[in-house]
C-alpha positions in Angstrom: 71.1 101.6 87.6 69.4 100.0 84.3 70.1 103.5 83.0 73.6 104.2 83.6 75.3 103.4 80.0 78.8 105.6 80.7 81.8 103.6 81.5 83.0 104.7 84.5 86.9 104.5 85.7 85.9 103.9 89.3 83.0 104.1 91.7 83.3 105.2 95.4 80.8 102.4 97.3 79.4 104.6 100.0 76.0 103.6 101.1 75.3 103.0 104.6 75.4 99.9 106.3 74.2 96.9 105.3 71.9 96.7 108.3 70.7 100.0 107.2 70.5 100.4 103.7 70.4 96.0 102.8 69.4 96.8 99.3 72.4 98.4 98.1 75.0 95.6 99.5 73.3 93.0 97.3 74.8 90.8 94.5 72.5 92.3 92.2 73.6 95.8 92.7 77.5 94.6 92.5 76.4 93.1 89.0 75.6 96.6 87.4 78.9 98.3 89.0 80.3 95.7 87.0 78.2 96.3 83.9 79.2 100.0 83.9 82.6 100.1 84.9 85.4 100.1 82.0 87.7 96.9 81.9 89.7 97.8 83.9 87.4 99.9 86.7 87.3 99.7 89.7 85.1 99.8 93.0 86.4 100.6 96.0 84.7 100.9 99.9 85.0 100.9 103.3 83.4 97.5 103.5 85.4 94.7 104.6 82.7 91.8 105.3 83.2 88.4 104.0 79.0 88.6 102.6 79.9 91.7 100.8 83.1 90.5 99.2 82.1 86.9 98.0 78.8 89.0 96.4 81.2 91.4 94.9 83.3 88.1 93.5 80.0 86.3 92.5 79.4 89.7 90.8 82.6 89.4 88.4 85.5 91.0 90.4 88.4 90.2 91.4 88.6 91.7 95.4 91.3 93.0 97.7 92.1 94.6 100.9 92.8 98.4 101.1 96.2 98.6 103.5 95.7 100.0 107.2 97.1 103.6 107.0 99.8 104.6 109.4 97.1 107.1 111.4 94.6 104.0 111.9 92.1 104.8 109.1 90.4 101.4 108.8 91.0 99.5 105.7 88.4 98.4 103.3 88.4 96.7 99.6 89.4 97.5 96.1 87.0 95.5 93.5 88.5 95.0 90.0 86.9 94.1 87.3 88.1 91.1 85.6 
């Protein structure tokens, strides 16, 4: 991601499972989705753990939940950069 120098409005966080795929859940990574996002950009998953959320505010963003919609889809979080 040392690379990526667009600003990006928002990012879809779709990687698979942290059990799976550890390295992309990782403070480090939230860190340059900060870096590359615009002010006020965005990152939003279906993730709702308490480790990925507190590495996403360590990170720089400010974190909330995605509503439960009416036909069950699970929620997940909106990360906003502060």
């Amino acid at each position: 991601m040392d690379r990526i120098q667009a600003p990006f409005d928002a990012v879809y966080f779709d990687p698979f499972s942290k059990r799976k795929n550890a390295e992309m859940w990782t403070e480090s990574v939230f860190r340059n989705l900060h870096r590359v996002l615009k002010d006020d950009g965005r990152v939003v998953t279906y993730s709702c753990a308490k480790g990925v959320r507190e590495d996403m505010k360590k990170a720089g963003f400010a974190v909330s939940d995605i509503p439960r919609l009416p036909d069950g889809f699970q929620s997940g979080t909106v990360a906003m950069k502060n």
